[in-house]
Steps between C-alpha positions, in 0.01 A plus 500: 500500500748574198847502547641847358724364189717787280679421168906453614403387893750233601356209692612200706282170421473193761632263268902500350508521085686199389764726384580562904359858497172616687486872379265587260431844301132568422502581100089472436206603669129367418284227604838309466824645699830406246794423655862538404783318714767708617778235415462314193203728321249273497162598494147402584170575548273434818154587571466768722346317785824224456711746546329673798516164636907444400626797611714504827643874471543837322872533467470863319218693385431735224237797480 
């Protein structure tokens, strides 16, 4: 099963950013999900079934 991913959906990952945040704004959608922390702007890319696996929550959802 998919996990239903839109462009601007905030998420919650299992695992803190060394930068103390674990909030995470989905800027990319593909085979690859990227990834732009909420804090210090950092961003990164994860493959889609990473992600499915990292994710802990949807803290707001778009469309």
């Amino acid at each position: 099963m998919v996990l239903e991913v839109n462009l601007g959906d905030v998420v919650r990952l299992r695992k803190v950013h060394p930068c103390g945040n674990r909030e995470w704004q989905v800027v990319r959608l593909g085979a690859d999900i990227g990834l732009k922390c909420l804090k210090c702007g950092r961003r990164v890319l994860l493959d889609r079934s990473v992600f499915e696996r990292r994710v802990k929550e949807f803290v707001s959802r778009q469309g």
